[in-house]
N, C-alpha and C positions, 0 to 999 in steps of 0.2 A: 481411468487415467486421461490428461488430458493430452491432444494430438498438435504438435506446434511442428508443422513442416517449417524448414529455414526460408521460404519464401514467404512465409506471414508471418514471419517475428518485423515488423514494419511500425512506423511512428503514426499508422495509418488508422484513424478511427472506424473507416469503412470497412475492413478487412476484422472477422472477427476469430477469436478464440475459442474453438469450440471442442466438444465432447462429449463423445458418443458413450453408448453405455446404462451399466446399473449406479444409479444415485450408491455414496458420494461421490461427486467428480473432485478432482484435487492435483490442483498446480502448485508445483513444488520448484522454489525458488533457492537452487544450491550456492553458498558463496566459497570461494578459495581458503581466506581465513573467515576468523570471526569478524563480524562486523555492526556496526551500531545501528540500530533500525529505528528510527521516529515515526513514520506513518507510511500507509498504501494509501494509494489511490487506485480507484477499479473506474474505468466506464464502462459504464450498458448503457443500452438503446431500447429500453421497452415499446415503444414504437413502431421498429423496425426488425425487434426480437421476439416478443409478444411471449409465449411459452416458455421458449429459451432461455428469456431473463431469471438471472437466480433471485429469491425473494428470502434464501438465509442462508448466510457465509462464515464459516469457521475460520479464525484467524490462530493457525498456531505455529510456535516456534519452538527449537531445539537443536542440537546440536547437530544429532543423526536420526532418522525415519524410527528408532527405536523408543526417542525420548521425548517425543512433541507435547509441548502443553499449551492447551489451549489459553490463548491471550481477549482475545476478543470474539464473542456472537453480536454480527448483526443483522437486524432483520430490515427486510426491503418491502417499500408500497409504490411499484409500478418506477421502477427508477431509470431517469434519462439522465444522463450526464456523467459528472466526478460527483466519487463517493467516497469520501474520505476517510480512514480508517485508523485512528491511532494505535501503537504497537501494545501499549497497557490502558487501562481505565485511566489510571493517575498522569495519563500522558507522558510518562517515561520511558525511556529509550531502554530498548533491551538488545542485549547481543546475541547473535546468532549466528551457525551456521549453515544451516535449515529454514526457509519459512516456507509454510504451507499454506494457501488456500483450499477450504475444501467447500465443495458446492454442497449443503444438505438439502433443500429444495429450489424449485425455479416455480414462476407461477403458472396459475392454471395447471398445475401438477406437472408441466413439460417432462418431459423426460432426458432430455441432449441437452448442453450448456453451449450461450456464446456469450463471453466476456467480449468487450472490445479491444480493451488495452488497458496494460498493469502498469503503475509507477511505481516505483520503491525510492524514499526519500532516508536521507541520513538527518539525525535531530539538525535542530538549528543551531548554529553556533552561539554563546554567549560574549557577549561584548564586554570584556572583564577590563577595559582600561575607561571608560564609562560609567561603568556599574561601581568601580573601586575608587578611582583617584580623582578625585571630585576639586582637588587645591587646582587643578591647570583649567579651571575656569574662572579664573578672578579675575576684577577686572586688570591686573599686573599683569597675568600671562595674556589673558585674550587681546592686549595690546600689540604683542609679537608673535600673532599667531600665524599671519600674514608676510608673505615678501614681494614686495615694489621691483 
């Protein structure tokens, strides 16, 4: 499991997330309702993590700890920075009220995980008055599109 005292839940990339333990590690990210998930971001610091660094991350979501399916494996080669994570292959938003990170290896066979820092992103919004109504760019509208 993974150990987030309140004094390192911080916007601090210095300050890492770590965990002790038997591989898999797994941060588990609860929400209140259900909510729409687009992508993670994870940073590591291979660098400054060396072993620690996880090199293959389970990405699953569900409702309750009971029901998780796995949405994304990805594997890692010595990774420094954001590592961006879409919520399905098809880059679609899925709902959830569970997501799980699970660390299945780190490299150099580490055994303890440090994450950096986790983002959780909602999809992006669609611009439906753009994409749809194409008559208020004529040049009649774009005349008073404008006030003096």
């Amino acid at each position: 499991d993974c150990y987030i005292p309140s004094q390192h839940v911080t916007c601090d990339i210095r300050q890492p997330i770590w965990s002790d333990g038997a591989q898999p590690h797994q941060i588990n990210i609860e929400f209140m309702k259900r909510t729409d998930i687009g992508s993670v971001s994870i940073y590591t610091d291979f660098g400054q993590d060396e072993s620690y660094t996880p090199s293959k991350i389970a990405v699953k979501a569900g409702t309750h700890h009971h029901d998780l399916i796995q949405v994304q494996l990805i594997e890692l080669q010595e990774p420094s920075g954001w590592i961006n994570v879409y919520s399905s292959e098809e880059s679609k938003p899925i709902r959830v009220f569970l997501l799980q990170l699970c660390i299945l290896a780190n490299h150099q066979n580490g055994r303890d995980t440090h994450i950096r820092q986790i983002k959780v992103f909602e999809p992006k919004p669609v611009n439906i008055l753009k994409s749809t109504i194409n008559e208020f760019f004529t040049p009649e509208f774009k005349a008073y599109e404008t006030l003096r």
